[in-house]
C-alpha positions in Angstrom: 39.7 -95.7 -35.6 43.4 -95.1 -36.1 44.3 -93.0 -38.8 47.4 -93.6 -41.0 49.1 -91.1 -39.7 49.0 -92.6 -36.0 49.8 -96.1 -37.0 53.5 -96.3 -35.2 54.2 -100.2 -35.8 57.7 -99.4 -34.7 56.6 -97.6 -31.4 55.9 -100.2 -28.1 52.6 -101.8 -27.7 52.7 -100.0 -24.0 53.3 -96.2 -25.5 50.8 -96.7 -28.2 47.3 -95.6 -26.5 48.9 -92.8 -24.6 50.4 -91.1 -27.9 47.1 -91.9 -29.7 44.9 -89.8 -27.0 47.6 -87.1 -26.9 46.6 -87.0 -30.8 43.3 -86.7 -30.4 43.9 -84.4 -27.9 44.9 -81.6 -30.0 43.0 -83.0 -33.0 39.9 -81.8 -31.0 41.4 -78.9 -29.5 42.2 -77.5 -33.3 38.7 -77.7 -34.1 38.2 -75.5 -30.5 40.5 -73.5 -31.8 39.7 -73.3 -35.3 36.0 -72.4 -34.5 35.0 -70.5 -31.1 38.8 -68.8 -30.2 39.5 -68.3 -33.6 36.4 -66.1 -34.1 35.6 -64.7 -31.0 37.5 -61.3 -31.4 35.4 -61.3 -35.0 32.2 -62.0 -32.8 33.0 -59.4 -30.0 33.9 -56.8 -33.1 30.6 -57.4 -34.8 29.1 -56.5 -31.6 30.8 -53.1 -32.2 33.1 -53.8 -28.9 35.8 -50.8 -28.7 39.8 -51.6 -29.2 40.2 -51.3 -25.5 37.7 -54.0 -24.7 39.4 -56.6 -27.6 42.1 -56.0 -25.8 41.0 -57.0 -22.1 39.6 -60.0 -24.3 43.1 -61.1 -24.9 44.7 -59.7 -21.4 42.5 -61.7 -19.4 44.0 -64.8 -19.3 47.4 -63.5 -19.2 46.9 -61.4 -16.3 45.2 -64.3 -14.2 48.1 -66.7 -15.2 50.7 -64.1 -14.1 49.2 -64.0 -10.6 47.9 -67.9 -9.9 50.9 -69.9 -11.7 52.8 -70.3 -8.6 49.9 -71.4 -6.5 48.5 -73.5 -9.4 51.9 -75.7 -9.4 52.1 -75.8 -6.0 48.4 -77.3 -6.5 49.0 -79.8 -9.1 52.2 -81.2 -7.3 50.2 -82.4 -4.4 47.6 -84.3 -6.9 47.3 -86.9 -9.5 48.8 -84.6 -12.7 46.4 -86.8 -14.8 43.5 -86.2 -12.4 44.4 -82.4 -12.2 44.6 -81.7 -15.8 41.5 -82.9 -16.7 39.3 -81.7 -14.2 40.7 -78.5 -14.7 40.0 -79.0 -18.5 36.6 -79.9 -17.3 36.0 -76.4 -15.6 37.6 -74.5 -18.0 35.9 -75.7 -21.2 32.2 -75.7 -19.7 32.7 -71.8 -20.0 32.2 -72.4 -23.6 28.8 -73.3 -23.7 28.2 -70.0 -21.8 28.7 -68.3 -25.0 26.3 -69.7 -27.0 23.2 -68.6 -25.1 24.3 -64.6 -25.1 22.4 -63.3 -27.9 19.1 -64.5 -26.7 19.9 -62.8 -22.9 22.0 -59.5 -23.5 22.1 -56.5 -25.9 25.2 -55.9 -28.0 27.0 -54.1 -25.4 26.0 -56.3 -22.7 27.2 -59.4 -24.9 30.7 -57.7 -25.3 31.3 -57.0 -21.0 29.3 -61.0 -20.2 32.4 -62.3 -23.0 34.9 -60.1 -21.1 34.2 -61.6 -17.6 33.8 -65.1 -18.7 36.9 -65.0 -20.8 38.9 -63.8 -16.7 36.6 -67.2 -14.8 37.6 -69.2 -17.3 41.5 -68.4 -16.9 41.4 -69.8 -13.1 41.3 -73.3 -14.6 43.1 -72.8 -17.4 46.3 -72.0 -15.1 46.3 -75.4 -13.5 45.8 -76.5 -16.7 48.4 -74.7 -18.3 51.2 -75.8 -15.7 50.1 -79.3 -15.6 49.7 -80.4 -19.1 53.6 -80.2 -19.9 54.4 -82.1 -16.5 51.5 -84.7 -18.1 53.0 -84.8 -21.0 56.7 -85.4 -19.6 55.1 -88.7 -17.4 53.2 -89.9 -20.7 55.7 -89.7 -23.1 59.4 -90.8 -22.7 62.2 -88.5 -24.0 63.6 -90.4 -26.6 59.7 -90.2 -28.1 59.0 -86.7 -27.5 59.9 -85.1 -30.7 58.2 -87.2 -32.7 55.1 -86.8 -30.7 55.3 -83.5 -30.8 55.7 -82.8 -34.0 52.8 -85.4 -35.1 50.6 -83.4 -32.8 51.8 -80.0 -34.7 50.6 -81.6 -37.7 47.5 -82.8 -36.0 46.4 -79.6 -34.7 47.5 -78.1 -38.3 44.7 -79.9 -40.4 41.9 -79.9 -37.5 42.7 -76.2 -37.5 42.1 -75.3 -41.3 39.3 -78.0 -41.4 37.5 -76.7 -38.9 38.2 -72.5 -39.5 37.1 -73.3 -43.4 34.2 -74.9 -41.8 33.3 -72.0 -40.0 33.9 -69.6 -42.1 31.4 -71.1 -44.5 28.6 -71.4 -41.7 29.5 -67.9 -41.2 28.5 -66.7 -44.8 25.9 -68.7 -44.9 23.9 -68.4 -41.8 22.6 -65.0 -40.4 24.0 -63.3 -37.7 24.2 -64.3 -34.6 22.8 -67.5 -35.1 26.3 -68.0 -37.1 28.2 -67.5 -34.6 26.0 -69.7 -31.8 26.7 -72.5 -34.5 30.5 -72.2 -34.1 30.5 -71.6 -30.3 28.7 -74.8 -30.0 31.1 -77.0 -32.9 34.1 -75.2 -30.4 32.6 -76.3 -27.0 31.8 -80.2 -28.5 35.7 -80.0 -30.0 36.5 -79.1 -26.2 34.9 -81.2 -24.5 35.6 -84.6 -26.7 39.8 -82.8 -26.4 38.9 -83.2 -22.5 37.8 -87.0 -22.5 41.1 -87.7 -24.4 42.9 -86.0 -21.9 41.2 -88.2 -18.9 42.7 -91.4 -20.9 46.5 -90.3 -21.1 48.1 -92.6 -18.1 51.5 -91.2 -16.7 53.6 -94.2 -17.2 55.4 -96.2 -13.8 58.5 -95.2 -14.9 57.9 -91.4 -15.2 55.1 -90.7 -12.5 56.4 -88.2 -10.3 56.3 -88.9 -6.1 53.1 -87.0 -4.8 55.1 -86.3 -1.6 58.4 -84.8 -1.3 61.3 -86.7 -0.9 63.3 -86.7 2.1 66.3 -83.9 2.3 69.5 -84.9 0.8 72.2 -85.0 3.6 74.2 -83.3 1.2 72.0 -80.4 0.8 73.3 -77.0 2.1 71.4 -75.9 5.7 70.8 -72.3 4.3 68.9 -73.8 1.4 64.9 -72.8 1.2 62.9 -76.2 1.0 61.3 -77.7 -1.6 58.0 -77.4 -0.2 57.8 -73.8 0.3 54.7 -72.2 -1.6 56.9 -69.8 -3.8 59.8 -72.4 -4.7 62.2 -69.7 -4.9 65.2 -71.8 -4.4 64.4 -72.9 -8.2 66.1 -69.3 -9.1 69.1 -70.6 -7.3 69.5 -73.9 -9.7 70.4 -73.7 -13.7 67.2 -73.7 -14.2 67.0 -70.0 -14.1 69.0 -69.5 -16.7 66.2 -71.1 -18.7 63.3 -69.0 -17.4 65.2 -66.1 -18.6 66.0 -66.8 -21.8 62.5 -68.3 -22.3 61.0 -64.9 -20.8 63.4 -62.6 -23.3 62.2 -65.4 -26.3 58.2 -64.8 -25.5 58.6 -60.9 -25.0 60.8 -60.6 -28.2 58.1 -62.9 -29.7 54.7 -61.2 -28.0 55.9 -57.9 -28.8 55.1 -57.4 -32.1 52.3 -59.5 -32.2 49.7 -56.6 -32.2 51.1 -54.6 -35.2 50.7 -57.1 -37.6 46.9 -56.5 -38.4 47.9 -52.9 -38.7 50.1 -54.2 -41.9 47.8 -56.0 -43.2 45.4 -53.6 -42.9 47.1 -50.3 -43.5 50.3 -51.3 -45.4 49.6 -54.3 -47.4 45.5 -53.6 -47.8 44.1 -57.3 -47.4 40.5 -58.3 -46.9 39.4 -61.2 -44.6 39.6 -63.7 -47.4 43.5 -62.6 -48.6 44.4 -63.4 -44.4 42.3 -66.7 -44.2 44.0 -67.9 -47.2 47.6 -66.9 -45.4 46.4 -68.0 -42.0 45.7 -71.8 -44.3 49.1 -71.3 -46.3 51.0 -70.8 -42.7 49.3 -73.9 -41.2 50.3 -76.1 -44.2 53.7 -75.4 -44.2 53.6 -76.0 -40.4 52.1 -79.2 -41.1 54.9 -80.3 -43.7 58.0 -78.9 -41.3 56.4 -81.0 -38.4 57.2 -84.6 -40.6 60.8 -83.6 -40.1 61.3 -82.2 -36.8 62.0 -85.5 -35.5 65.0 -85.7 -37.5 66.0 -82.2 -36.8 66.2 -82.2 -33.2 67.9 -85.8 -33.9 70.2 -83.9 -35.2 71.0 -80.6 -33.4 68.5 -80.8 -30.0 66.1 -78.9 -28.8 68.1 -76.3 -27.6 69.6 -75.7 -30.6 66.4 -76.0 -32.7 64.6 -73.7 -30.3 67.6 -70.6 -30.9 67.8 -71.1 -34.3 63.6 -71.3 -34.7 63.5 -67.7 -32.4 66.7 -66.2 -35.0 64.5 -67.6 -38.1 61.5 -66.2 -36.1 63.0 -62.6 -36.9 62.9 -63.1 -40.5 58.8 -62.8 -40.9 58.4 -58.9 -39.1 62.0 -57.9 -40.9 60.8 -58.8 -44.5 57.1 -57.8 -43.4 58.5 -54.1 -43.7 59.0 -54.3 -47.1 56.6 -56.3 -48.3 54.0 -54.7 -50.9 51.9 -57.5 -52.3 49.2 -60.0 -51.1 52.2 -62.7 -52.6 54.6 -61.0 -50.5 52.0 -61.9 -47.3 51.5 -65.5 -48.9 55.4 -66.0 -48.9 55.8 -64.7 -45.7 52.9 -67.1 -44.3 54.3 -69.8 -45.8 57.7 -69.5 -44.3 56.7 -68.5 -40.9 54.9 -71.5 -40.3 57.9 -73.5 -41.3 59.4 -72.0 -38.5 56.9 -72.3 -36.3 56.7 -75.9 -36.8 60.1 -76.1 -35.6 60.0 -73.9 -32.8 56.9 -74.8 -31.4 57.5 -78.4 -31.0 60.8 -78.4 -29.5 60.9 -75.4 -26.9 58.8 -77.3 -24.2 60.6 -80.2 -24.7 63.9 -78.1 -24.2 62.8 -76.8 -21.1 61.3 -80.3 -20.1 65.1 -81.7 -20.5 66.0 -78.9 -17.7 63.5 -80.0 -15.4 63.8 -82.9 -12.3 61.4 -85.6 -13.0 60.4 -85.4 -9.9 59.4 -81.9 -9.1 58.1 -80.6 -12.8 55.2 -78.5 -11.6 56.3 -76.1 -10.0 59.3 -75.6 -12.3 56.3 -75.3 -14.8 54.5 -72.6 -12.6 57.6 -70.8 -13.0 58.0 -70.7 -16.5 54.0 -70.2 -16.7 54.4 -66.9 -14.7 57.6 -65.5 -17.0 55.2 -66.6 -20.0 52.3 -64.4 -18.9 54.7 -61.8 -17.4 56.4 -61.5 -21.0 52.6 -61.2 -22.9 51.4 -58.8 -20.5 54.8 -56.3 -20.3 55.1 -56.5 -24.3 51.4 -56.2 -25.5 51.2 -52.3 -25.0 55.2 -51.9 -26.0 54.8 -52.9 -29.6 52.2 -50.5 -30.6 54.0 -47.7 -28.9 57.0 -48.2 -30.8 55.3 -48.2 -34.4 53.3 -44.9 -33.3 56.7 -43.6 -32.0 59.0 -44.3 -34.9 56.8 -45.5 -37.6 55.2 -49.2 -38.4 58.1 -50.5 -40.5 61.0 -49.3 -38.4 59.5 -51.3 -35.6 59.0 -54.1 -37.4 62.5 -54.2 -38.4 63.9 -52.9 -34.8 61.8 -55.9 -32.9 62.6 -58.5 -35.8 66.3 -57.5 -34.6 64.9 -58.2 -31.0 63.8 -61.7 -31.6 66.9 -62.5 -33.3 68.7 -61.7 -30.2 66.9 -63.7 -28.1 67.5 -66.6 -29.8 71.2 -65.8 -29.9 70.3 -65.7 -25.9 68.7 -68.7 -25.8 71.3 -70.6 -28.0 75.0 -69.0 -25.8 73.6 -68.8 -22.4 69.8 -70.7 -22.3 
């Protein structure tokens, strides 16, 4: 069934079934998202698991991406990118089902460490999977299209998301615990396994499949030069692409950074309850949803370059007016105009870098930016925290909203 919002009379008959999967996609990934990763922190805290071992929750993936990215694009060049995305979705999203049977084989404790190690297994596919699924997407969707796709799969994964997380939230309240929570780890692992079979139907078109082999040496091509097929591809530091990576790592550590004080505001400064940051958390995906219709136009308009920069300097406005905010409004407003910027930024910083990128050798220019990505989470998650217990909560917020702005000024002069 196609849903009005996918019907794209004006898009080519040969397009139309790869855009509808990519949909679908992320239609079923919001419902993963809105149910078993969007509650497992809550699930590992009503265990009673310590801040340290929330923590190594959210590290684990980063740390395993930081350290495999480079062999995990020198993997998915030599294959099928189709073939390698989805059998690396495959093995990444049976780990979900593992968490449904904890309660009835492990105490609390237990539960907490078993979540812990299969949160770092599951990370070895989803680096493979990380890299590849931009180079997929790149071979699947034209350029001229991939705006527009992009910002119909932000609003996509904006209503599957508050669907499915209002969904949960009421089996939650309404069915003891744990069984609660086995109820929305199952919903999450279906939602990732139907994202999965969409995945396996996205066909790379002719036009934009990328050689498995590499291409013989250009005549041209300087004898000192390191070849293309070396494991570590350090000769992509030596094209403009670099200049990318960098301004991409200074974007996600300026972004990352102050990611783990805003609980602490909500908490300590602005006193909301669970239901005051659900109703934010729905506010911030609406407005995401309602940017997204325009951000075709937009990048139309100014690029993605330029959408991206401005997006990271509107980015600074959320933790700078955070500071002073004093109300539960304040927090509503704030929602609300973050995920306008999110919208923008979200759906046109890949497709930025993607513009940057040879056709023909996309992953491991993707390992590469996977590695800065996870290098930038990893270096800022511990920064943040330090900072607020250094010079106060709302002098950091202000000093690393001033951050963020900076590294879209970055990204926008010199990206």
């Amino acid at each position: 069934m196609q849903f009005k919002l996918f019907r794209q009379s004006d898009i080519p008959e040969k397009y139309r079934s790869n855009f509808i999967h990519l949909y679908l996609d992320i239609a079923w990934f919001g419902v993963l998202s809105g149910t078993a990763i969007n509650f497992l922190n809550v699930y590992a805290a009503r265990l009673g698991a310590s801040g340290l071992q929330i923590g190594l929750l959210a590290a684990a993936g980063a740390a395993v991406n930081l350290f495999l990215a480079i062999p995990a694009g020198h993997w998915v060049s030599k294959r099928r990118t189709g073939k390698a995305v989805f059998w690396s979705s495959v093995l990444l999203r049976i780990g979900y089902l593992f968490w449904i049977p904890l309660p009835w084989l492990f105490d609390n404790q237990t539960q907490v460490w078993a979540l812990i190690l299969l949160t770092f297994l599951m990370a070895i596919p989803l680096t493979p999977l990380s890299v590849g699924f931009n180079a997929l997407f790149a071979e699947a969707v034209p350029e001229r299209y991939r705006a527009r796709v992009a910002g119909t799969r932000n609003i996509t994964f904006a209503v599957a998301y508050v669907l499915s997380s209002l969904l949960a939230g009421f089996l939650l309240d309404t069915v003891s615990f744990p069984q609660g929570y086995q109820v929305v780890f199952l919903t999450g692992a279906v939602g990732a396994a139907l994202s999965s079979y969409h995945i396996r139907q996205i066909k790379p078109l002719d036009e934009e499949t990328a050689p498995l082999t590499p291409t013989k040496a250009d005549s041209s091509s300087q004898a000192g030069s390191p070849p293309k097929t070396s494991a570590l591809r350090l000769d992509i530091w030596q094209t403009p692409f670099r200049a990318v990576l960098l301004g991409l790592f200074f974007f996600h550590f300026a972004q990352y950074i102050i990611t783990p004080l805003y609980p602490i505001a909500f908490v300590r400064q602005l006193g909301l309850n669970d239901s005051n940051i659900g109703a934010g958390t729905a506010l911030y995906y609406l407005s995401a949803m309602l940017a997204s219709f325009q951000l075709s136009r937009i990048v139309h308009r100014l690029g993605n370059k330029r959408v991206t920069a401005f997006g990271a300097m509107g980015m600074a406005s959320y933790p700078i007016m955070l500071a002073f905010a004093q109300t539960v409004v304040h927090y509503y407003l704030l929602s609300f105009l973050n995920g306008v910027i999110f919208a923008l930024v979200n759906g046109s910083y890949a497709n930025y870098m993607l513009e940057r990128i040879p056709p023909d050798d996309r992953p491991p220019h993707l390992a590469w930016y996977t590695m800065m990505l996870n290098l930038a989470i990893l270096s800022s998650s511990v920064l943040g925290p330090l900072l607020a217990d250094g010079i106060g909560l709302a002098p950091a917020l202000i000093a690393l909203g001033i951050l963020r702005f900076t590294a879209g000024f970055v990204l926008l002069k010199w990206g």
